[in-house]
C-alpha positions as CSV (number, residue, x, y, z in Angstrom):
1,X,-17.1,4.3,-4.1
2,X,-16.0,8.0,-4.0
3,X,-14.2,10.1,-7.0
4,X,-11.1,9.6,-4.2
5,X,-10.5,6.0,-3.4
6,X,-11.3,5.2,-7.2
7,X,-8.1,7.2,-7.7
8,X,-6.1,5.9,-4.6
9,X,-7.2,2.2,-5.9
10,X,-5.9,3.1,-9.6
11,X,-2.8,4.5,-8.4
12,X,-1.6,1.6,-6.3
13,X,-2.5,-0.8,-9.2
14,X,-0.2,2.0,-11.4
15,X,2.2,2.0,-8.7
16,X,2.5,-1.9,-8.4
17,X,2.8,-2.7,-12.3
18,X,5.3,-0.2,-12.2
19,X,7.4,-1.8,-9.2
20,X,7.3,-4.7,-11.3
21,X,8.8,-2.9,-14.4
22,X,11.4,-2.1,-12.3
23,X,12.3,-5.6,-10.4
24,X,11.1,-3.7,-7.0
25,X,8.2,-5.8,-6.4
26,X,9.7,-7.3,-3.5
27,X,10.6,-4.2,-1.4
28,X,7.0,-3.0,-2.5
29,X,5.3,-6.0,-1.0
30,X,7.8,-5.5,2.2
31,X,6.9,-2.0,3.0
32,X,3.0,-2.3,2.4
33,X,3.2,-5.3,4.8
34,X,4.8,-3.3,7.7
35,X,3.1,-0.6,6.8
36,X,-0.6,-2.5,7.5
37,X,1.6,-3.9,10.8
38,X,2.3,-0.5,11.8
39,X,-1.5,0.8,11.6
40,X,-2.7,-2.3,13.2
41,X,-0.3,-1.9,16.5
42,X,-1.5,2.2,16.6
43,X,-4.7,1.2,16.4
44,X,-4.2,-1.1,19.3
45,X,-2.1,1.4,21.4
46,X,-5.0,4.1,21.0
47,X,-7.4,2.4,21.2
């Protein structure tokens, strides 16, 4: 595992203990979920 994704990896764990500080866990789950929809529809369109 690159010196990058070891960062990216920390950060959404950071980012996601955080949203639950703050009672945002739900809209965090939301967005990553259409945001993994989104990528998988453009990666069907250019395919």
């Amino acid at each position: 595992m690159s010196l990058k994704s070891k960062i990216y990896k920390t950060l959404r764990i950071w980012n996601d203990v955080d949203a639950v500080r703050k009672n945002r866990i739900g809209r965090r789950i939301g967005r990553r979920v259409a945001g993994k929809a989104t990528g998988r529809a453009m990666r069907r369109i250019f395919k």
